[in-house]
C-alpha positions in Angstrom: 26.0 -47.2 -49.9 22.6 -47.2 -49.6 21.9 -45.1 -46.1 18.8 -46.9 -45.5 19.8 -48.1 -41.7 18.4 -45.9 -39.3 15.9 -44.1 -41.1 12.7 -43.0 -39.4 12.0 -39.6 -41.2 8.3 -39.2 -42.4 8.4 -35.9 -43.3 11.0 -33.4 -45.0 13.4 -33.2 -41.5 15.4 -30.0 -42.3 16.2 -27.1 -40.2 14.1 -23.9 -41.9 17.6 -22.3 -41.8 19.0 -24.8 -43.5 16.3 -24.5 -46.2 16.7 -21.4 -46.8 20.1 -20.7 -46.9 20.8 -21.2 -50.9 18.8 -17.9 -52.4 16.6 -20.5 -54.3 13.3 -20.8 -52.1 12.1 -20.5 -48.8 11.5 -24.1 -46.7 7.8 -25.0 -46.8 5.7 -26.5 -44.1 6.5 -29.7 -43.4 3.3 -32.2 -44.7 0.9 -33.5 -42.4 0.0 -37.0 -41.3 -3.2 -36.9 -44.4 -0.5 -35.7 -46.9 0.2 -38.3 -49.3 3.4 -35.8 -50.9 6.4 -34.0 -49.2 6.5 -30.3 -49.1 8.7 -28.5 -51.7 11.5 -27.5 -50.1 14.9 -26.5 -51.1 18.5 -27.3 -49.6 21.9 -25.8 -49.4 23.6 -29.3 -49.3 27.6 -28.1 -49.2 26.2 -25.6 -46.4 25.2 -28.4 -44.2 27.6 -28.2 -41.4 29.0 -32.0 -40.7 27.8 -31.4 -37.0 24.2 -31.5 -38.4 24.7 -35.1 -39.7 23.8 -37.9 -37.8 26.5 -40.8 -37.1 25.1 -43.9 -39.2 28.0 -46.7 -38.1 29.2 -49.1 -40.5 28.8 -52.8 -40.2 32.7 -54.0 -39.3 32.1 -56.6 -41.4 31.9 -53.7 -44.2 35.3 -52.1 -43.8 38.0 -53.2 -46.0 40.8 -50.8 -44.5 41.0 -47.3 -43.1 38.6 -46.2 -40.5 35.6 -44.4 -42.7 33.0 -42.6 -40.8 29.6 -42.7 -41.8 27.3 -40.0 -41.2 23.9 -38.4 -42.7 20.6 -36.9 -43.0 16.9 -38.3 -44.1 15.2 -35.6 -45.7 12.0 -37.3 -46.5 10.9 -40.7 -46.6 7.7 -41.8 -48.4 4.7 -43.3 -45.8 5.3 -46.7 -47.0 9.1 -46.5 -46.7 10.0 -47.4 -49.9 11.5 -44.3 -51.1 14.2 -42.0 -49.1 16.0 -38.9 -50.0 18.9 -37.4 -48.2 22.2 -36.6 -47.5 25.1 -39.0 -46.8 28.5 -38.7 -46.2 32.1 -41.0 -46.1 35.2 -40.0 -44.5 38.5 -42.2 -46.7 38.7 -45.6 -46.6 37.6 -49.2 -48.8 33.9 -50.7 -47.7 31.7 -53.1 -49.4 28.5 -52.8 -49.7 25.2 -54.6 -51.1 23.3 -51.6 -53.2 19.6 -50.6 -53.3 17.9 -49.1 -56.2 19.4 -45.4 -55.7 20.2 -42.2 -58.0 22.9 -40.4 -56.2 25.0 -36.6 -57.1 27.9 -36.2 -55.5 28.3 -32.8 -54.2 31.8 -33.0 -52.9 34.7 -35.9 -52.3 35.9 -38.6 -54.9 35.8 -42.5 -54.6 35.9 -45.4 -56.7 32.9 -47.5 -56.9 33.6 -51.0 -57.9 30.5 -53.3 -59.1 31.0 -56.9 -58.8 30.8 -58.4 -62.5 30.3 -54.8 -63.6 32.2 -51.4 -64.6 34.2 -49.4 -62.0 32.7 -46.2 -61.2 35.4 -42.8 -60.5 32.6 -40.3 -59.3 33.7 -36.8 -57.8 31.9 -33.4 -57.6 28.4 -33.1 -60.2 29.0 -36.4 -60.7 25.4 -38.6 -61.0 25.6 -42.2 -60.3 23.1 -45.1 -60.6 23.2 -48.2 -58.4 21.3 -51.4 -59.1 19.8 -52.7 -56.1 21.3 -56.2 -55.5 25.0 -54.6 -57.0 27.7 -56.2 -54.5 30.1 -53.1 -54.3 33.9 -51.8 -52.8 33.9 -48.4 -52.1 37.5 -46.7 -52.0 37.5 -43.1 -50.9 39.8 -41.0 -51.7 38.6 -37.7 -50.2 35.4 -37.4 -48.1 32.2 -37.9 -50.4 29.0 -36.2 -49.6 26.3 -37.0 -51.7 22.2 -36.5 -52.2 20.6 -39.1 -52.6 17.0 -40.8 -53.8 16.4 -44.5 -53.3 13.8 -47.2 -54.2 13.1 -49.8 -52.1 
């Protein structure tokens, strides 16, 4: 899923809390307009509370069966747009999808990623994961996936 609908993040959008909460680091300042890179910054991702994810609706034309929910967090988007990192989320169910460039860790959940005239993915927890943009994919999850993302536009 590529989590690109939505977006309009400039900056890292993170609660300093939030930052801060896995021991690692502190959050830093969030970059200004003339910054042409993102803060550092660190994030507890399993300690984001679901609450603090925003709904991003599927297409109904994307579900297969089930009723997934589809919810997230941009945590920085380049100036340009073409690059986004965040945090995305996928209660069970089967949905298609058309991929973007994207390098994804799943940090909780299990699915099956099917790739149209390609190999069937089983990712679950520490799993990386490397979508072509163009792939034509059928997601089936089994147990709510959350994932951090980074994709190329």
């Amino acid at each position: 899923m590529t989590a690109a609908s939505g977006v309009d993040a400039k900056t890292p959008d993170i609660e300093p809390d939030l930052a801060a909460e896995s021991g690692s680091g502190t959050a830093a300042e969030s970059p200004t307009a003339g910054d042409t890179a993102p803060a550092s910054f660190v994030v507890n991702i399993p300690g984001i509370a679901d609450d603090d994810l925003e709904p991003d609706p599927l297409d109904p034309s994307q579900i297969v069966s089930g009723e997934p929910v589809v919810t997230g967090k941009v945590l920085w988007e380049a100036p340009d747009g073409r690059q986004i990192r965040g945090i995305w989320q996928i209660t069970p169910g089967v949905v298609t999808d058309t991929e973007a460039n994207e390098l994804f860790v799943v940090v909780s959940g299990r699915a099956t990623i099917e790739v149209e005239g390609g190999p069937v993915l089983e990712v679950g927890p520490g799993d990386a994961c490397v979508l072509r943009e163009g792939d034509r994919t059928r997601w089936t999850v089994h147990e709510t996936l959350r994932k951090a993302y980074h994709i190329s536009l």
